[in-house]
GUNUSE-783893 format. One record per atom (N, C-alpha, C): residue number from 1; residue in three letters; chain; atom name; x, y, z. Coordinates in steps of 0.001 Angstrom, whole numbers, plus 524288, in hexadecimal, padded with zeros to 5 digits. Example, Ala and Ser with C-alpha at 12.3 -4.5 7.8 and 13.67 -1.06 7.14 Angstrom:
2
NODE  num  residu  chaine  atome     xx     yy     zz
NODE    1     ALA       A      N  83386  7E9C6  81E78
NODE    1     ALA       A     CA  8300C  7EE6C  81E78
NODE    1     ALA       A      C  83390  7F31C  81E78
NODE    2     SER       A      N  83232  7F736  81BA8
NODE    2     SER       A     CA  83566  7FBDC  81BE4
NODE    2     SER       A      C  83264  8001E  81EBE
***
This chain:
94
NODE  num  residu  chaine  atome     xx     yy     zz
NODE    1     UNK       A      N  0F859  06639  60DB5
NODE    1     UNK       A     CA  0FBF4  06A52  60C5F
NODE    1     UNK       A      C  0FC5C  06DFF  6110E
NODE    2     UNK       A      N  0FFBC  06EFC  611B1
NODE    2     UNK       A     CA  1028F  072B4  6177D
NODE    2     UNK       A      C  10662  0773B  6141A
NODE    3     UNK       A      N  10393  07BCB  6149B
NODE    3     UNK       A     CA  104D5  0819B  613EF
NODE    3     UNK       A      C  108B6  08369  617F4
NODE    4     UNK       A      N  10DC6  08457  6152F
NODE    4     UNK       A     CA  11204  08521  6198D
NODE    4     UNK       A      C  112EA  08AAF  61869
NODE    5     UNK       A      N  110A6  08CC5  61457
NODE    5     UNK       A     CA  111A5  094DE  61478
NODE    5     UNK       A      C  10DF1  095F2  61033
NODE    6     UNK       A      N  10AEC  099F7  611C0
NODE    6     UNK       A     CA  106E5  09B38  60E15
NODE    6     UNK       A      C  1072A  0A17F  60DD2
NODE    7     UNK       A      N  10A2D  0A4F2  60BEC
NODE    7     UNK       A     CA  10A9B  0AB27  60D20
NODE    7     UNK       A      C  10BD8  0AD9E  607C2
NODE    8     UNK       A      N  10981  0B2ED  60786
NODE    8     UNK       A     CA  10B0D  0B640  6055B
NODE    8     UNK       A      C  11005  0B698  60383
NODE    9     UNK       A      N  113C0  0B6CF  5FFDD
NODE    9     UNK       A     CA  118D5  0B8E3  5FF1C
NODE    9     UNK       A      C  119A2  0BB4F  5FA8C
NODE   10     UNK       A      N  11C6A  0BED4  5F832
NODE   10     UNK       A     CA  11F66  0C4D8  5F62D
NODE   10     UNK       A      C  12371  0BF56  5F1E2
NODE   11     UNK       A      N  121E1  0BD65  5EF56
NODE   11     UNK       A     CA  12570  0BB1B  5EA9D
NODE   11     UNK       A      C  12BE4  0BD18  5E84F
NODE   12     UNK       A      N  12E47  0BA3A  5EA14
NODE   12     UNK       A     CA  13478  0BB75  5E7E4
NODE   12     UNK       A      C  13541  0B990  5E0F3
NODE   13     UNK       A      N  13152  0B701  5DFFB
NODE   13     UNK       A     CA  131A6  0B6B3  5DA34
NODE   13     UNK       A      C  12C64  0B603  5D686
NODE   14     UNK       A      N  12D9E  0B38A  5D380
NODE   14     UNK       A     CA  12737  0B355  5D245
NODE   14     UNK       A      C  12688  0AE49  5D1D3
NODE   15     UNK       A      N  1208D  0AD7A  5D1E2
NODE   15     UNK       A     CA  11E20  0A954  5D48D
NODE   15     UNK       A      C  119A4  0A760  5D1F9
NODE   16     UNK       A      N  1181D  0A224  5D139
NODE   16     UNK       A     CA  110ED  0A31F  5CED7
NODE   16     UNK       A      C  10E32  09F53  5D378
NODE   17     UNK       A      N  1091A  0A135  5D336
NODE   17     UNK       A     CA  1060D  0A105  5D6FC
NODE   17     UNK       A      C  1036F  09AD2  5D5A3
NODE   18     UNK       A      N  1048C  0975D  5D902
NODE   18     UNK       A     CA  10133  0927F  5D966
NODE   18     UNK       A      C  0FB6C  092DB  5D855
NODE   19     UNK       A      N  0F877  0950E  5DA83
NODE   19     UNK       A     CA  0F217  095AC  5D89A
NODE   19     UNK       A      C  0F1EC  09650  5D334
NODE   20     UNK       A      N  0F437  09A02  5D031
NODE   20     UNK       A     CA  0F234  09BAF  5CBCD
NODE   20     UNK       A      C  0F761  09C56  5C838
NODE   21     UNK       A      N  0FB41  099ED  5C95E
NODE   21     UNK       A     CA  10137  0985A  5C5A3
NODE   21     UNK       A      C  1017F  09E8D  5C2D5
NODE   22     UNK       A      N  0FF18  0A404  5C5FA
NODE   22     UNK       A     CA  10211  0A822  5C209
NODE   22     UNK       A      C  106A6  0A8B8  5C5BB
NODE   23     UNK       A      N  10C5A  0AB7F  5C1BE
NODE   23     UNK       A     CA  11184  0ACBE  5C490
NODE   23     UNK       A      C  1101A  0B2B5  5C635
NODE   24     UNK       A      N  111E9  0B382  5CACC
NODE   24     UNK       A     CA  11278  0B915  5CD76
NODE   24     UNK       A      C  1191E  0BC00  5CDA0
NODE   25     UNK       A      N  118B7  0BFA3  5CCC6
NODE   25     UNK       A     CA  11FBA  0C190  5CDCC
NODE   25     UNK       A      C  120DC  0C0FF  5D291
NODE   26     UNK       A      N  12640  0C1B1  5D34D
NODE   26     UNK       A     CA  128FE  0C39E  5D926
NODE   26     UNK       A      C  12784  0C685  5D9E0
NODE   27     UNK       A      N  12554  0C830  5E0E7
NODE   27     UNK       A     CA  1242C  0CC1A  5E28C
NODE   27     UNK       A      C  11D60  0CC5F  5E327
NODE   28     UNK       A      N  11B3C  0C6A3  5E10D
NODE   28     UNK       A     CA  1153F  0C538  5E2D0
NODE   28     UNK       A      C  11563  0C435  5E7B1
NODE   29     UNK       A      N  10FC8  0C5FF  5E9E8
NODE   29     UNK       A     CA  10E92  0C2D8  5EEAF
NODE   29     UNK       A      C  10CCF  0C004  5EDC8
NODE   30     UNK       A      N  10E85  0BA35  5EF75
NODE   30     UNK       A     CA  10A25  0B450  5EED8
NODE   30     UNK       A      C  10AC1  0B312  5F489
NODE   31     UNK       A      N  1058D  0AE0F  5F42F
NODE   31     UNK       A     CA  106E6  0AC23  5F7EA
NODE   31     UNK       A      C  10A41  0A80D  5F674
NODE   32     UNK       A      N  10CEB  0A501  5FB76
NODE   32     UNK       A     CA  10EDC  0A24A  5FBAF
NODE   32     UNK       A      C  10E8F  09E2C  5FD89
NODE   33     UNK       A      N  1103A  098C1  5FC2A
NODE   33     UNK       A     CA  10C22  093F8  5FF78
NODE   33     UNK       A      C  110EE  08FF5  5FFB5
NODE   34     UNK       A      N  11157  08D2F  6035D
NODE   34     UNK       A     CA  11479  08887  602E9
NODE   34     UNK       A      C  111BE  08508  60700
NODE   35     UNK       A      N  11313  07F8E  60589
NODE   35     UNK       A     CA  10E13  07B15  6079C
NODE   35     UNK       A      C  11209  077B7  60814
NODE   36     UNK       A      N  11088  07291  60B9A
NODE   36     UNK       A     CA  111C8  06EFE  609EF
NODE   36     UNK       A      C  10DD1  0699E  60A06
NODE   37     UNK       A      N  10DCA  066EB  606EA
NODE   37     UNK       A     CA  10A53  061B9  60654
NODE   37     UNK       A      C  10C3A  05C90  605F6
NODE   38     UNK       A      N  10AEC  05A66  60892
NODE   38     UNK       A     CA  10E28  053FA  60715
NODE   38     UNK       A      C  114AD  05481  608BA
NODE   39     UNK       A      N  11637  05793  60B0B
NODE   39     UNK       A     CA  11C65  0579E  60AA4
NODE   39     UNK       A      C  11D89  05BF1  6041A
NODE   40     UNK       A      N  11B1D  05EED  60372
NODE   40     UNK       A     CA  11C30  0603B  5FED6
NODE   40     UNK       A      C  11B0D  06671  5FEE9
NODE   41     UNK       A      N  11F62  06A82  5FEF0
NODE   41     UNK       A     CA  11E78  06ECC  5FFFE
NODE   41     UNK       A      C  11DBE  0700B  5FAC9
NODE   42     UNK       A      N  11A86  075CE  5F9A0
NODE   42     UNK       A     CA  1191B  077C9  5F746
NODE   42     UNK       A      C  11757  0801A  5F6CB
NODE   43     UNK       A      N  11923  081D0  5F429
NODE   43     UNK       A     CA  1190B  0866F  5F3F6
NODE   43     UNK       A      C  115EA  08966  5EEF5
NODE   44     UNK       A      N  11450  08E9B  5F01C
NODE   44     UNK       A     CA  1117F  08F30  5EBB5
NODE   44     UNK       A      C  10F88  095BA  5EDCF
NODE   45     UNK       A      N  10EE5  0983B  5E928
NODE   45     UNK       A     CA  10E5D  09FAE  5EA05
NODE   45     UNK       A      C  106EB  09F40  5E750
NODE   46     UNK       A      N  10514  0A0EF  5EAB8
NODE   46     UNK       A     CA  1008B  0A27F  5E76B
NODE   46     UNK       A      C  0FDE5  0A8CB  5E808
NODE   47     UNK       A      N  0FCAA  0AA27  5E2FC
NODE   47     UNK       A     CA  0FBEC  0B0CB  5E475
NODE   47     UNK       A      C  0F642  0B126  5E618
NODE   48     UNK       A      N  0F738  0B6BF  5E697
NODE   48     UNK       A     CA  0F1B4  0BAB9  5EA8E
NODE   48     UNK       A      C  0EB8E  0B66C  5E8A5
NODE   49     UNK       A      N  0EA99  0B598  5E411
NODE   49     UNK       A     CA  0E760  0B4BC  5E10A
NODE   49     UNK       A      C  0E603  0AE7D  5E24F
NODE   50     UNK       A      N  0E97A  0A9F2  5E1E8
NODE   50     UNK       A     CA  0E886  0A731  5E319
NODE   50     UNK       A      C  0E711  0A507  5E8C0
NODE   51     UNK       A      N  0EA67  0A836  5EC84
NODE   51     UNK       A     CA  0E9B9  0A6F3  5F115
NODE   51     UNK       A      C  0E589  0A946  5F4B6
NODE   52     UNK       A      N  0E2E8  0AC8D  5F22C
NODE   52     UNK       A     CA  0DE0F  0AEC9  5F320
NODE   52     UNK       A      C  0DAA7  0AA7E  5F1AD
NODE   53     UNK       A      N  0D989  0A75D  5ECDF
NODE   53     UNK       A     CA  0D652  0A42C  5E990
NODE   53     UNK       A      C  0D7B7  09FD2  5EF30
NODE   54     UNK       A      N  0DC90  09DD8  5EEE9
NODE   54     UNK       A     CA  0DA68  098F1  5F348
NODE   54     UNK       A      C  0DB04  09B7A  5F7C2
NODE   55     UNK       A      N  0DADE  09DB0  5F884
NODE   55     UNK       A     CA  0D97B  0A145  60104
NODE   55     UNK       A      C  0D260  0A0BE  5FD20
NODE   56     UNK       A      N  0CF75  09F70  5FA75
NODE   56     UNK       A     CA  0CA0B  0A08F  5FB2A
NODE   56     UNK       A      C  0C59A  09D39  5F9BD
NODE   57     UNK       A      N  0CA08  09883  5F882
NODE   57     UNK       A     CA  0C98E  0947B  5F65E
NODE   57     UNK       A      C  0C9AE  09001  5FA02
NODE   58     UNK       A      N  0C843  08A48  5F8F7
NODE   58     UNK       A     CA  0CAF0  0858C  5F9D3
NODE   58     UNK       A      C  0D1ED  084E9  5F6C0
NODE   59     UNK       A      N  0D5F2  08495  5F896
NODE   59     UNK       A     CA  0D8EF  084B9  5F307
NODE   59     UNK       A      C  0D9BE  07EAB  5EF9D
NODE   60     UNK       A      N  0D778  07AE6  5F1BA
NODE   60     UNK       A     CA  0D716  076A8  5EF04
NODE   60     UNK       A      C  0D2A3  07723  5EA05
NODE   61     UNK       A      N  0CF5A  07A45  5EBCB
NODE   61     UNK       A     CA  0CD36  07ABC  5E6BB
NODE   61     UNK       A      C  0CFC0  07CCE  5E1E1
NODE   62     UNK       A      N  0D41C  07EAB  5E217
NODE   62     UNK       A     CA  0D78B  08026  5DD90
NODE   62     UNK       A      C  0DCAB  07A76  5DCF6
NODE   63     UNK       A      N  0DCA3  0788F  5DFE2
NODE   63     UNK       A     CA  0E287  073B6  5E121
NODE   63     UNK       A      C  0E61D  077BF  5E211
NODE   64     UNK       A      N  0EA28  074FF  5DFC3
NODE   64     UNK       A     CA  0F0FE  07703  5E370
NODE   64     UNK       A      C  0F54C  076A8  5DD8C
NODE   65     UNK       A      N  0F183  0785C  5D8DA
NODE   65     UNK       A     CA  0F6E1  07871  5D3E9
NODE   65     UNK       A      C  0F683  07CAE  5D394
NODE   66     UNK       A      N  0FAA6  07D40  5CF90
NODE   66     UNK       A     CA  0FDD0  0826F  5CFD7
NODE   66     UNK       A      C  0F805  08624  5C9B6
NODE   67     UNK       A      N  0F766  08A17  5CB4C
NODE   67     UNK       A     CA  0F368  08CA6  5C8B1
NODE   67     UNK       A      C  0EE69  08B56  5C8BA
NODE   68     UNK       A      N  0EBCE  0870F  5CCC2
NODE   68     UNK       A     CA  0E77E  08641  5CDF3
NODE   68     UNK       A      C  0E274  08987  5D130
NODE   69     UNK       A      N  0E3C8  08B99  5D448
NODE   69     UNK       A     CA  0E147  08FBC  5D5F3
NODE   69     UNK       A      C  0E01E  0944C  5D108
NODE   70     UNK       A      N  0E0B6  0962F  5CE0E
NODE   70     UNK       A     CA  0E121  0985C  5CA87
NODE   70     UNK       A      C  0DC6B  095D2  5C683
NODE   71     UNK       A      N  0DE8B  09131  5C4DE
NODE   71     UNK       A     CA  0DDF2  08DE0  5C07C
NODE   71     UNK       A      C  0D8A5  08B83  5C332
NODE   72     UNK       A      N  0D71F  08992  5C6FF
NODE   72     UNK       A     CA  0D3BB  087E7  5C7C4
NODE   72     UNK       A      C  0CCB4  08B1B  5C859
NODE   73     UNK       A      N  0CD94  08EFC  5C932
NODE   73     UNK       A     CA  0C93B  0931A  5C76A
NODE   73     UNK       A      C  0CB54  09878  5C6D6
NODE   74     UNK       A      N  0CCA8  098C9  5C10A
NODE   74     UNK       A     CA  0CDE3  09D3C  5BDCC
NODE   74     UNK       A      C  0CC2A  0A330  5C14F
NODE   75     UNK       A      N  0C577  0A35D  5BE88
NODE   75     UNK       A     CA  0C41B  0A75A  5BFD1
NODE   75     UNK       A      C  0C2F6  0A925  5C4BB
NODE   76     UNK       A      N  0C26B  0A5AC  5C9B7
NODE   76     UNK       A     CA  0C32E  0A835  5CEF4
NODE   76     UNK       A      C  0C7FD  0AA24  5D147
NODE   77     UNK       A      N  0CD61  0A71F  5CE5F
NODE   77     UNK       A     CA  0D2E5  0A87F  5CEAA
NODE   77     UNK       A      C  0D276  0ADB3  5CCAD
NODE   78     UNK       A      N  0D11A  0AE15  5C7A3
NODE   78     UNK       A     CA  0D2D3  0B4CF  5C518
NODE   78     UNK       A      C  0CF48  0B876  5C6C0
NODE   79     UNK       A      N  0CA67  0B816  5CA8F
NODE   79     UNK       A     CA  0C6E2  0BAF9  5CBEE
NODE   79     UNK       A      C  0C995  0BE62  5D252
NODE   80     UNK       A      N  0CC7F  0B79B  5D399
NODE   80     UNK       A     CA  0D04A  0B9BC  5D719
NODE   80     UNK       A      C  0D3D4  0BD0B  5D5CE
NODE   81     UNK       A      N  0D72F  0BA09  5D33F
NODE   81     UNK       A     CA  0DB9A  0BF19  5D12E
NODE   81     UNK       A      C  0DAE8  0C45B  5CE70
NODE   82     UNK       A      N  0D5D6  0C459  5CB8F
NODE   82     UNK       A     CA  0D3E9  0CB4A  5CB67
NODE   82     UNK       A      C  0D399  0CD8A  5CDB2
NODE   83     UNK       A      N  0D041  0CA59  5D2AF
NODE   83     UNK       A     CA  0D033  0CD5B  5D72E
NODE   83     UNK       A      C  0D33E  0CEBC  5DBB5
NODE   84     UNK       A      N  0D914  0CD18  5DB0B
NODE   84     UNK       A     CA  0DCDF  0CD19  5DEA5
NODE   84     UNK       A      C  0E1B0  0D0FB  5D9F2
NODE   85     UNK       A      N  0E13E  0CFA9  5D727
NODE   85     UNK       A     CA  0E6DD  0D072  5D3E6
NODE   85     UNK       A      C  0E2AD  0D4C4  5D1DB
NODE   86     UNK       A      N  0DEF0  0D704  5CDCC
NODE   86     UNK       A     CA  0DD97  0DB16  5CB8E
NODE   86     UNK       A      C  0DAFB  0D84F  5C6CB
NODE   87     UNK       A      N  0DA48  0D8EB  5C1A9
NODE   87     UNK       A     CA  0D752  0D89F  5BE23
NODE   87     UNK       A      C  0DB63  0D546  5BAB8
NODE   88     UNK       A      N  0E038  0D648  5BBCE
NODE   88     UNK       A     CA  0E54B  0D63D  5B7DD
NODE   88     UNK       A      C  0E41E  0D1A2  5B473
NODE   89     UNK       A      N  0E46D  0CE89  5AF6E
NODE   89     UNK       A     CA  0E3F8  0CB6B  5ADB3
NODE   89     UNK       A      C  0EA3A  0C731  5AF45
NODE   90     UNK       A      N  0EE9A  0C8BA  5AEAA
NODE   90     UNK       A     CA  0F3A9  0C850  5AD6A
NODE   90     UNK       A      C  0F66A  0C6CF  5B32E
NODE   91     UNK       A      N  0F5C8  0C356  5B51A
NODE   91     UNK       A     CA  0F899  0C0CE  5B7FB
NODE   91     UNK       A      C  0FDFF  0C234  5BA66
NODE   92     UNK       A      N  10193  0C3DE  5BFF0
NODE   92     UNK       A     CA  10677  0C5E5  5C066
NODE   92     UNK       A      C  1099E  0C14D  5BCF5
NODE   93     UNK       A      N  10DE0  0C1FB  5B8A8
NODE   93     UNK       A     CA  10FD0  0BDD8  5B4F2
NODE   93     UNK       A      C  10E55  0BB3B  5B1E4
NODE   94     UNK       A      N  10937  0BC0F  5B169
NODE   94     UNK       A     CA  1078C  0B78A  5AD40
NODE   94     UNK       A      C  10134  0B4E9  5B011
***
């Protein structure tokens, strides 16, 4: 897999985050990722929370589906996100 843009960007709509499948409004900062593999491009937004988890990680230890990082160890994900996002129970959307 060959990473052709990996940056920060200011969302024109809303979006849900590949690591952990929650939707964010327009006007999130995610990152932003586009790849390509095999001849096969690919794009994908992941927020503050997840992309902290794999910057500290291996990220194969979570794979590459959509809400896996998340899904694959619960409570170090939400220990993260308390500690980045605040205490909040309630997710931006859901």
């Amino acid at each position: 897999m060959h990473t052709l843009i990996n940056k920060p960007v200011k969302t024109r709509k809303p979006h849900h985050c590949w690591g952990c499948a929650r939707e964010f409004p327009a006007g999130s900062v995610l990152m932003f990722n586009e790849s390509v593999d095999v001849g096969v491009f690919g794009r994908s937004y992941w927020c503050p929370v997840c992309a902290k988890m794999l910057s500290e990680i291996d990220p194969w230890d979570y794979g590459a589906n959509y809400g896996e990082v998340r899904n694959c160890d619960i409570e170090s994900w939400e220990a993260m996100r308390a500690k980045m996002e605040g205490t909040c129970d309630t997710p931006p959307n859901g």
